[in-house]
C-alpha positions in Angstrom: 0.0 0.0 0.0 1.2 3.3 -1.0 0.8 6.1 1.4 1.1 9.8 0.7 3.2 11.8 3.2 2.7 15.2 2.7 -0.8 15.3 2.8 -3.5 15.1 5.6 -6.6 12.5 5.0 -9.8 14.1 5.4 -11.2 14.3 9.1 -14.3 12.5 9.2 -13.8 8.6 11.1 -14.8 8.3 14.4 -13.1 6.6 17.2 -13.7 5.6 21.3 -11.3 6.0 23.4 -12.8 5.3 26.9 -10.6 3.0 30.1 -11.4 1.1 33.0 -10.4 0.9 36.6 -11.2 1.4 40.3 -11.1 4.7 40.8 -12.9 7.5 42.9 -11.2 10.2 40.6 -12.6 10.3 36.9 -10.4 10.3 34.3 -10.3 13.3 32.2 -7.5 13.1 29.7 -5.3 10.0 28.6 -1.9 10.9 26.9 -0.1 8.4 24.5 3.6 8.9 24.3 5.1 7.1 21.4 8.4 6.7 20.0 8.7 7.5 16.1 9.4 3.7 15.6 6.4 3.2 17.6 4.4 5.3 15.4 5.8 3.7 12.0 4.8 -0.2 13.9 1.6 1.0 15.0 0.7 2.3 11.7 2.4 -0.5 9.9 0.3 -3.5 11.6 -3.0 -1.1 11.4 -2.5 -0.8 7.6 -1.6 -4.7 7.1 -5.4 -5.4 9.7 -6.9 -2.7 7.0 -6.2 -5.1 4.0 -6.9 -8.1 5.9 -10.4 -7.8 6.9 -13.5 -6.2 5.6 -16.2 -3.8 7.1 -18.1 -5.8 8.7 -15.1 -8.2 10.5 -14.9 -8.0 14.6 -12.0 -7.6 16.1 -10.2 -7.5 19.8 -6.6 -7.5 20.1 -4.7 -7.2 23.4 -1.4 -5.3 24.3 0.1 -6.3 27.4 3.1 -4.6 29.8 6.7 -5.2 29.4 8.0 -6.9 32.4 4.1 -7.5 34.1 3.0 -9.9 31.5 4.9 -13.5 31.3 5.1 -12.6 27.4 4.8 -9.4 26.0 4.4 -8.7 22.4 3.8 -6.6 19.5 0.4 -7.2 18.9 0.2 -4.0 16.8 3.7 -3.0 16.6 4.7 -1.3 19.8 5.4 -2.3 23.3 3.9 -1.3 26.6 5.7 0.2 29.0 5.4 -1.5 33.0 3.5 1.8 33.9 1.1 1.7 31.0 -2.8 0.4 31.4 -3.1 -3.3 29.4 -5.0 -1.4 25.5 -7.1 -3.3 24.1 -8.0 -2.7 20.1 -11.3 -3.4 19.2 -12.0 -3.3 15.1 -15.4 -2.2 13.8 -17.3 -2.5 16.9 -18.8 1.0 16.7 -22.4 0.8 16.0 -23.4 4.2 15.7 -22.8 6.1 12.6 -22.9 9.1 10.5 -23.9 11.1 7.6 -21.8 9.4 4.9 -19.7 12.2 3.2 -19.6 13.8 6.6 -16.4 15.8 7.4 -15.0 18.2 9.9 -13.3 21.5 9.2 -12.6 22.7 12.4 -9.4 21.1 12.9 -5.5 22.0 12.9 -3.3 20.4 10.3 0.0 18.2 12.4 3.3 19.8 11.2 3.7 19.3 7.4 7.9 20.3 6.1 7.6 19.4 3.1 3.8 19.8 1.4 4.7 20.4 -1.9 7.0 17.7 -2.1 5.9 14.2 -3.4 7.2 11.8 -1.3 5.3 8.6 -0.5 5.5 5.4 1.6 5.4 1.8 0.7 3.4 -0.1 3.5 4.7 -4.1 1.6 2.9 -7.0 3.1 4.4 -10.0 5.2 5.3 -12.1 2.6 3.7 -15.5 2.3 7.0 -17.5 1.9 8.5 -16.3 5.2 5.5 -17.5 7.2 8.0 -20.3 8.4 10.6 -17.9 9.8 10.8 -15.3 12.0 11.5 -11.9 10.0 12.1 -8.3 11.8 10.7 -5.3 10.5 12.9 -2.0 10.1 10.5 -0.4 13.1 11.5 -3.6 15.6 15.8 -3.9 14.9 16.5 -1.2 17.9 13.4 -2.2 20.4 12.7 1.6 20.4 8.9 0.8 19.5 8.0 1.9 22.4 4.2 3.0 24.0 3.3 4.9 27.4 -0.2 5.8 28.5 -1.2 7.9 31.1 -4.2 8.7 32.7 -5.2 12.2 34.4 -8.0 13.8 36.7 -9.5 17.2 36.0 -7.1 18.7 38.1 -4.2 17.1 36.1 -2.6 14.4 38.6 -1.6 11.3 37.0 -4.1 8.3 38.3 -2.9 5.9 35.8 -2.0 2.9 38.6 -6.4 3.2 39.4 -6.8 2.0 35.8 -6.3 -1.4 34.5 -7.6 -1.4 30.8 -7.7 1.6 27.8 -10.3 1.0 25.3 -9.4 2.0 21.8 -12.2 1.8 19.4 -12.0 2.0 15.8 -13.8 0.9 12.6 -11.8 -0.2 9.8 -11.9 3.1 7.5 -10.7 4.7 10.5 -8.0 2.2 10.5 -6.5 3.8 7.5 -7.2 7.2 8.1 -5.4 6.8 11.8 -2.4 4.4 10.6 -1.8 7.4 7.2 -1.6 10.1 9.3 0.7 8.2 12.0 3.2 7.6 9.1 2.9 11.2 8.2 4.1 12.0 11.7 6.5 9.9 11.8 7.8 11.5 8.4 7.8 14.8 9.8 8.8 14.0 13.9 10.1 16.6 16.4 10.9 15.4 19.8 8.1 16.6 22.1 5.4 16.6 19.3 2.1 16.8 21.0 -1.7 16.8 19.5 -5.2 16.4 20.6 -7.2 14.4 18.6 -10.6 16.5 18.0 -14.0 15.9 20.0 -17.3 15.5 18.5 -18.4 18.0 21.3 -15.5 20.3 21.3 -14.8 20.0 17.4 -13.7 23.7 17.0 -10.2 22.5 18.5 -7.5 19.2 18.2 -5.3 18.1 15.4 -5.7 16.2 12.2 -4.5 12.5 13.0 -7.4 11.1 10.8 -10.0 10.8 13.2 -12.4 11.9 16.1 -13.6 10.8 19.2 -17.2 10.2 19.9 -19.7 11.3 23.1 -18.6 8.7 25.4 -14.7 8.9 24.9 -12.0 10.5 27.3 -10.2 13.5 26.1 -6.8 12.5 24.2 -3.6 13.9 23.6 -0.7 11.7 21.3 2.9 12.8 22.4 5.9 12.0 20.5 8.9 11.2 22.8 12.1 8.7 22.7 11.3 6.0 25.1 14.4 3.9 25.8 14.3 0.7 24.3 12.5 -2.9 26.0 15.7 -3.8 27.2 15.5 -0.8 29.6 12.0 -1.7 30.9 12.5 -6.2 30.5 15.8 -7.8 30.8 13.9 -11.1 29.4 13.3 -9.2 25.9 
């Protein structure tokens, strides 16, 4: 799959973005720091899922915690730092939908450099004859794929150890939309990047990174920061 990366995708996919825990304290805000290489495997195994399955396929993949789970892996091409809530990706499982042809202006385009240059990304699938063996992609050869979360009150304390679980929803249209505009981040990265994915409640403010949350999810904020490697967070990786 070819994949354009000096141009945004129009903003109209929803998403849900909701997590779960035992907590007095609500949660207001979840940040997700990744690593560019964690941006490029994220997008990566969200564009292979995209080709994969059609509309109407369900579903649930599972991320677990380096050094809390006995195996940790790269379910969709990132791992999870100790501190991190378990994310769970569920695929086409939002119900409710919208005009078609619907899309939001309101937005701010992510940082662009080079818009008026044609450059472009090749996304190549697994190929079939290395099923047998094990085969790294360029994103995994360092272990800097790297994922935090954290979770925040309304008065901005961090209360991510009160949550177990983040909920990402996302149908698959989104999927491409989301994983496109991750790869044109990734293209353009700055340490300390930060942008808010638009609300459907607050839509006259957040950034352009292909989709937007629905009613019921928790304000969120993508961060781009270098992580470490697994090595620094597992000794068994």
């Amino acid at each position: 799959m070819i994949i354009n990366l000096t141009k945004s995708v129009p903003l109209k996919e929803w998403c849900k973005i909701t997590a779960d825990g035992h907590a007095a304290d609500t949660a207001k805000w979840i940040e997700f720091i990744l690593s560019q290489e964690a941006m490029i495997g994220f997008a990566t195994e969200l564009l292979w899922m995209y080709e994969d399955i059609d509309d109407n396929r369900r579903l649930v993949v599972s991320t677990n915690q380096l050094q809390i789970d006995p195996s940790p892996s790269q379910a969709v091409g990132f791992y999870l730092t100790p501190n991190s809530p378990m994310l769970i990706l569920k695929v086409n499982s939002l119900i409710e939908r919208k005009e078609e042809g619907y899309e939001y202006k309101n937005w701010k385009e992510i940082n662009i450099r080079k818009k008026n240059t044609n450059q472009y990304y090749n996304v190549k699938a697994p190929s079939e004859e290395e099923s047998e063996i094990i085969t790294l992609e360029s994103y995994e050869l360092s272990k800097k794929n790297i994922m935090n979360i954290n979770i925040y009150n309304a008065k901005g304390d961090n209360i991510t150890k009160n949550y177990s679980t983040v909920f990402f929803e996302i149908n698959r249209k989104g999927i491409k939309e989301f994983a496109t505009m991750l790869l044109v981040w990734a293209n353009n990265y700055k340490e300390g990047d930060e942008y808010i994915l638009p609300h459907i409640d607050k839509s006259d403010c957040g950034d352009n990174l292909g989709i937007i949350l629905d009613h019921n999810s928790i304000s969120t904020k993508f961060k781009g920061h270098d992580l470490g490697t697994a090595y620094d967070y597992d000794s068994r990786i």
